[in-house]
Structures are given as C-alpha cells and as structure tokens.
N, C-alpha and C positions, 0 to 999 in steps of 0.2 A: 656182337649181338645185333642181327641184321633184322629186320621184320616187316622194314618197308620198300628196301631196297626192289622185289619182284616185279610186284604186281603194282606197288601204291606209292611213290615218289610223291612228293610234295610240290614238284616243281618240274617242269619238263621242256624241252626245245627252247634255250634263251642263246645267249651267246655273251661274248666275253670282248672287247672290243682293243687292241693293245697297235704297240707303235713301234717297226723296227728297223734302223735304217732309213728314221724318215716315212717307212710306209706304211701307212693303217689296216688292219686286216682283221676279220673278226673269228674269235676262234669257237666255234658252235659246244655248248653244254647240255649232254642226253637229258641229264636229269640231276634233280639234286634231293635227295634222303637223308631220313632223319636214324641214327644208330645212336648204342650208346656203347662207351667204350672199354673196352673187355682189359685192358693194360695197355704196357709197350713189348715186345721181344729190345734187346738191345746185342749186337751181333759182335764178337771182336774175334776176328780172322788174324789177327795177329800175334795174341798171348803166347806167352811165352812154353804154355802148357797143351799149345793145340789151339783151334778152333773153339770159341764157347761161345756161348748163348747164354740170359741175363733175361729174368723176368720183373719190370717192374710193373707192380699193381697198384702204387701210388693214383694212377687218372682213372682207376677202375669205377663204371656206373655214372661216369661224365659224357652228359649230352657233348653229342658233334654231330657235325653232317658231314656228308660224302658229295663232293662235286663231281660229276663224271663229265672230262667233255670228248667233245667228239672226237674223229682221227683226222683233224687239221691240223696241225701241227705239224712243220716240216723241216727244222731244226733245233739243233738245240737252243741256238739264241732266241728262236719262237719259243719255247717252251719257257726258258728264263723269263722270257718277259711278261708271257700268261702267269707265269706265277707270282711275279710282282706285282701285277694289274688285282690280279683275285685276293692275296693277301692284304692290300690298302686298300679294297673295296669292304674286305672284313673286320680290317681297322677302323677303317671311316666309320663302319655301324657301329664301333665299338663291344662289336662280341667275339675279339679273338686279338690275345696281343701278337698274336703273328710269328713266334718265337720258332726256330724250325728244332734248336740243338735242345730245345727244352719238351720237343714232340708236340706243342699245342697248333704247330701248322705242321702237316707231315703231307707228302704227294709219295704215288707207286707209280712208275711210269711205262707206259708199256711201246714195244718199241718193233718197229717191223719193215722191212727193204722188200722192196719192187723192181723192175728192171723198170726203163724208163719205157712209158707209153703202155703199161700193161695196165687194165682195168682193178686187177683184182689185187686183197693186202696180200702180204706177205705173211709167213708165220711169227707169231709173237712173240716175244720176251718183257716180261716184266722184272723191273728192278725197282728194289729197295733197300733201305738200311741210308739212305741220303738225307744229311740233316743241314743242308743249306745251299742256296743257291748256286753258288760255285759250285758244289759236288754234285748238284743236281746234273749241270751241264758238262762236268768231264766225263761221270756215268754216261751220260747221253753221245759224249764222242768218243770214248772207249767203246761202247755197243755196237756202234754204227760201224767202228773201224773190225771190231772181229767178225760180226754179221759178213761185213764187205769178205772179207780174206774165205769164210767159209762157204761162199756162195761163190768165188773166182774159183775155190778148187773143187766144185762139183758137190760139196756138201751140206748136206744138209740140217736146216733150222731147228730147234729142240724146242718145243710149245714149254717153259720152264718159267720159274722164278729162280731170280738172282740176286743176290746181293753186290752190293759195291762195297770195295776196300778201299778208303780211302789213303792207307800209308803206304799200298802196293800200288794204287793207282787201278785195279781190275777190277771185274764183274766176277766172280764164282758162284756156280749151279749151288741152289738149296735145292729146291724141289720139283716137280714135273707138275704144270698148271695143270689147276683143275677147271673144269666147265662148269658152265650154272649150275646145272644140277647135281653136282660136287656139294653146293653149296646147304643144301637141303633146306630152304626156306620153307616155314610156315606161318601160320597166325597164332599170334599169343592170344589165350583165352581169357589171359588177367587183363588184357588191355580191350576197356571200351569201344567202336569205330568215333573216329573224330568228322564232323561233318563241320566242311569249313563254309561258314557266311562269307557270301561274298561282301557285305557289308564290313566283314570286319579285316578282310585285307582292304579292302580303299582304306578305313581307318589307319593300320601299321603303315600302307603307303605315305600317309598325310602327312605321316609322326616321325619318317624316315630323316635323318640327317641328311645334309647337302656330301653327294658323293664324288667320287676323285674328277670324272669327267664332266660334273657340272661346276665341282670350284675352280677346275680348269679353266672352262668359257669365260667365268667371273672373272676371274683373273686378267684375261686377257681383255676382257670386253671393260672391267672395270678400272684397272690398271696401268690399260695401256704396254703391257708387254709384252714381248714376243712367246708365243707358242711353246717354243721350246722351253723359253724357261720356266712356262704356266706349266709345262709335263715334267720339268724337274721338281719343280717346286711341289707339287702334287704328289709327287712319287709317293709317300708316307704322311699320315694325320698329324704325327708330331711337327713334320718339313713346314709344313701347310701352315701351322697354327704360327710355330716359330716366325713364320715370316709376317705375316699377318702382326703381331704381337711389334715385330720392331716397329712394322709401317706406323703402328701408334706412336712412336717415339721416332722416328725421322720417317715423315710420310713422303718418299722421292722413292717408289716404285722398282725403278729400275736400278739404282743405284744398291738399293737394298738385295733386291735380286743378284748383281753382279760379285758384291760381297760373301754372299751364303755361296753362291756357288763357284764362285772360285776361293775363296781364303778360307773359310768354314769348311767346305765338305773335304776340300783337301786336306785337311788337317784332321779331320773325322776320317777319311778313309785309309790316312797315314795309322792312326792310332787306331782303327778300327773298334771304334766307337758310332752309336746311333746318336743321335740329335738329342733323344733324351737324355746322353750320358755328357751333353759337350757344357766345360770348364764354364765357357761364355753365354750370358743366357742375353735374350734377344732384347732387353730395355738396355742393358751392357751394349752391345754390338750398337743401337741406335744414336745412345748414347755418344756412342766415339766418331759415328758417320757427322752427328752436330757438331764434332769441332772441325771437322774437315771442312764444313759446310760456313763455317764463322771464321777459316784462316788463321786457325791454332795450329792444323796437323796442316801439312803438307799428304800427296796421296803416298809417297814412298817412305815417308816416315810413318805413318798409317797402318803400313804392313808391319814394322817393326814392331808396333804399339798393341796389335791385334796379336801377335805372334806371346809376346808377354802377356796379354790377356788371357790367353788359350792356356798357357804356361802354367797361369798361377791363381788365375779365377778373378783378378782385380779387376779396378774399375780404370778407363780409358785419365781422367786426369790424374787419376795418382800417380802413374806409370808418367804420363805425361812432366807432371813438374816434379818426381825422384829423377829423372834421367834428363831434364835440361832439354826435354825432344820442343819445345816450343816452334813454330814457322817463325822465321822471320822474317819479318813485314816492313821494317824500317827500310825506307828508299837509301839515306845516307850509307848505310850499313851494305844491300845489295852492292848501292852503287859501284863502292871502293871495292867489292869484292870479281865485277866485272871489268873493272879500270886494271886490278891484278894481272886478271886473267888476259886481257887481250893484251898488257903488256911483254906480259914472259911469251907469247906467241907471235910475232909480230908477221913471219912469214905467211902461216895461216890466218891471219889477217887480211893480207895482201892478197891472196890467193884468192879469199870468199869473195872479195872486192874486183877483183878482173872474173867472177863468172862461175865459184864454186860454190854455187850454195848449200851443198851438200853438210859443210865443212860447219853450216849455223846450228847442229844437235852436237856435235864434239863442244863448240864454247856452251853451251847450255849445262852438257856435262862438266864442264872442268869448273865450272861457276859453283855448280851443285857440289862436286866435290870438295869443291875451297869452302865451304857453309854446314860442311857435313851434312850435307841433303837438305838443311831449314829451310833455304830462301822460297821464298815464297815464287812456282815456275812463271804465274805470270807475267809478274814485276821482271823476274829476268828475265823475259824473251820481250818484253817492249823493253827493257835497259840496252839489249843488246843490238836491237833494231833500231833504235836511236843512234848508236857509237858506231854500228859499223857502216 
C-alpha cells in the first residue's frame, strides 16, 4: 500500500554515513516514504513438495517506511555495513527492533555490472526473500558471480526479480520487474493532505535521542578511547547502553571496552546470541573487573571466572571462592614457588645469565604453572628479577 512513494516522500537527498576497512564513505538516500504494510510473502524453494509460497498477514495495516538509497554501493561488504549503520540508526530512535528473520527490518536489493570505465548502469536485478545480514551478502556474491559468467559469455541481463535460496546457496527468477508505472500509484481520497510545520520538525529534532555517530564522538572524546572501539561499541543501542551500564560499576573505560569486545562478544557470536540475550549482565561483568582491580583475580584466571559466568549466569565471587580461584598475594608463598622453579632449571638459569633474556617469560610461565595461574604476575616478575 504505496501512496506516497511517487510524488510526495517525506524525506529526500540525505545520506547514510558508514565505515569499511577503515574507510569512511557516505552512502547517498533518494528518499524516504511513509507505506503501510500489506503482509509478508514467505518463499521456500526447497519443500519437499515443490516450490511454495506462504502468506503471512500477521503485520498487515502496520506503519513502516521505505528507505531508498542511492546506487553507491559497491560491494557487498558496502552494503552489509549500510545496513548495519541504518538498522542501529533505527534502533537508537527506538522505532524498530531491527529483527530481519522476524521481517520488522527487511531490505530488496538491487544489483547491476558495468564494464569498468563505462558511464552508464547496467541492467538490474532485484533480490529478495533475505532475512539476515549474512544472507544479505552471499545473495550479493552469488549475483555478482552469475551476472559476471552471463556477461563473459555474451549474454544478456533479464531486468527480473529474484529470490535467494538460502539452503542451495542461489538466486532463482520469480518474476520480470516491473517499472513505475507498473506500479499504478494514486491519491487516496480518505487521506487528508498533511502540511508539515516546520516548527514541528525542529521540535522531533530537539526530542531526538543521542544517535550511533554522535555517541561515538562521546565516546571517544569522553572516554578516552580509541575510534575503533567507540564504532564497535556503537554498533547496536543495546552494545552502547551495556557498556555504559558497566562503566557505572568499574569506571576504567578502556579496560571495560577490552573485555566486551574480546571475552563478551566472542562468546555472543560463538552462541549466536545478541547482547540482550547474554547470561552476564553488565553490574556482573563490572563487578568481576573490581576484583581484578583489588588483586583477588589474576587477568588469566579472569578469563576462567568470566567463562563460568557466561556459563551459568552467577556472580564473579561466588564462582571465585566455590573454586579456590583466589590471586595469590603472599610474598612467602610466590617466593618458595619461584625458589622451585629456578631450582629444577638450573641450565636455563645460566643461560638467561650470560645474555638470554628471552628465556625470562618461560620462568614466568613455569612459576604460573607451579600456582595454578594464582600468583599474583607482578610480584612474580620483581621475585624473579631480584633472584636472577
């Protein structure tokens, strides 16, 4: 149900701003329209009964908009990351939980080859039936890969829609695109015209939340963090808050950062889980960074203690004093367990001593292994820089 798509878009020439490889690039948006939604088709190329098609009417008569952007886009990894950009842009508003297998975010992408240096597009192909990032961009390298083979052998482009199969891996012909005028737009007679004050957009601007590329700057500028991790961290409203949320409960920035994104999201993107779905919620996670910070956890026993957390949803001391994970702090205690170690090696003793220093993270290691990882590292590397 199109009505304003033609003539009367709400919105027109803005642009989409995204990061890839490092390089910033902005990806220009025609326009953006207000539709309401007629259902879903749901496509399965695979049934065991043929090809079928699946109507659900469930989202029927629900407002959305249609984003149209421009033809910058130049691979699929561009395209993955405009859609990640625009999805946490409509997160952040908080008017769309962004879901793609649940149809509340859905993209049609259209896609078309040029020989290099030639002004003009190519013919088009549109694909749909993609309900997640990743299938976003194998559709996009499967297209590109048959487009290529049909244009080496002299053949020519079909102006169609297409679907993607996601269990064969292909694209298959639905139907021959149509042109605007396919589309038969007109004016609805039950609908009033809407004359917008410009007073009342500066208003919704004023009332706007803080969005992904300005809690970025914050981030950085208030922080102190690197870039990179202000555009991980940003990625999604939930990443954002989540970290935000610890920093109230261990305020060390970076350290907080280093954690989410290497022990956290690793273990989210092992289980394939979102942020809102992880075991560990972020006063938890702050939580266990303070004993690190106070010489309870060692950083490698940390990991073990964060791994049980994630495991089982407890709290960092419980896990801590069931399992004996305590640092150990006692100098007497390091000491005799350094006095061991350089005993049972004596060679490699001698050896660091005429000129191998190399050889001073092996006793570091065998020290930590005699403690079961407890000792506490800094106490062992001035114990052992004293003896040797």
């Amino acid at each position: 149900y199109q009505i304003s798509q033609y003539e009367l878009p709400l919105s027109t020439d803005g642009f989409v701003e995204i990061q890839v490889e490092g390089r910033k690039k902005r990806i220009g948006l025609i326009r953006i329209h207000m539709e309401e939604d007629a259902g879903k088709l749901i496509h399965d190329l695979s049934s065991d009964r043929g090809a079928s098609s699946y109507v659900d009417f469930n989202r029927t008569g629900v407002p959305l908009i249609e984003v149209v952007s421009a033809p910058d886009i130049r691979s699929p990894e561009e395209a993955s990351a405009y859609l990640r950009k625009l999805r946490a842009i409509l997160m952040f508003l908080d008017i769309c939980d962004g879901n793609m297998e649940e149809g509340s975010f859905r993209c049609d992408a259209n896609i078309s080859l040029r020989p290099k240096g030639e002004q003009a597009f190519g013919v088009k192909t549109e694909l749909k039936n993609m309900n997640s990032f990743r299938n976003v961009q194998k559709a996009l390298d499967f297209e590109i890969r048959r487009q290529t083979a049909l244009l080496d052998q002299g053949e020519p482009i079909v102006q169609e829609t297409r679907l993607w199969d996601a269990a064969r891996g292909v694209t298959a012909s639905m139907r021959g695109k149509e042109e605007a005028h396919d589309y038969r737009y007109f004016p609805d007679p039950d609908l009033v015209p809407l004359v917008i004050d410009p007073r009342w957009v500066e208003e919704i601007r004023a009332a706007l939340p803080e969005l992904p590329d300005q809690k970025k700057e914050r981030f950085v500028r208030d922080y102190g963090i690197p870039e990179y991790d202000a555009e991980v961290l940003t990625s999604s409203k939930a990443l954002a808050d989540y970290y935000e949320e610890c920093l109230k409960v261990h305020p060390k920035p970076k350290m907080v950062s280093n954690w989410i994104m290497s022990e956290l999201l690793r273990e989210l993107k092992q289980d394939e889980r979102e942020v809102e779905e992880c075991p560990v919620s972020a006063a938890n996670l702050g939580e266990m960074l303070n004993l690190i910070d106070r010489g309870v956890l060692s950083g490698k026993i940390a990991k073990s203690v964060f791994e049980e957390m994630y495991r089982t949803g407890r709290r960092a001391p419980e896990i801590v004093q069931e399992k004996g994970w305590v640092q150990v702090t006692d100098a007497a205690e390091i000491e005799k367990a350094v006095d061991g170690v350089l005993a049972a090696h004596p060679k490699e003793r001698e050896a660091y001593r005429k000129g191998k220093e190399k050889l001073f993270g092996f006793f570091v290691g065998q020290v930590m292994k005699a403690t079961q990882g407890k000792a506490n590292p800094q106490m062992v590397n001035e114990l052992l820089k004293k003896k040797l």
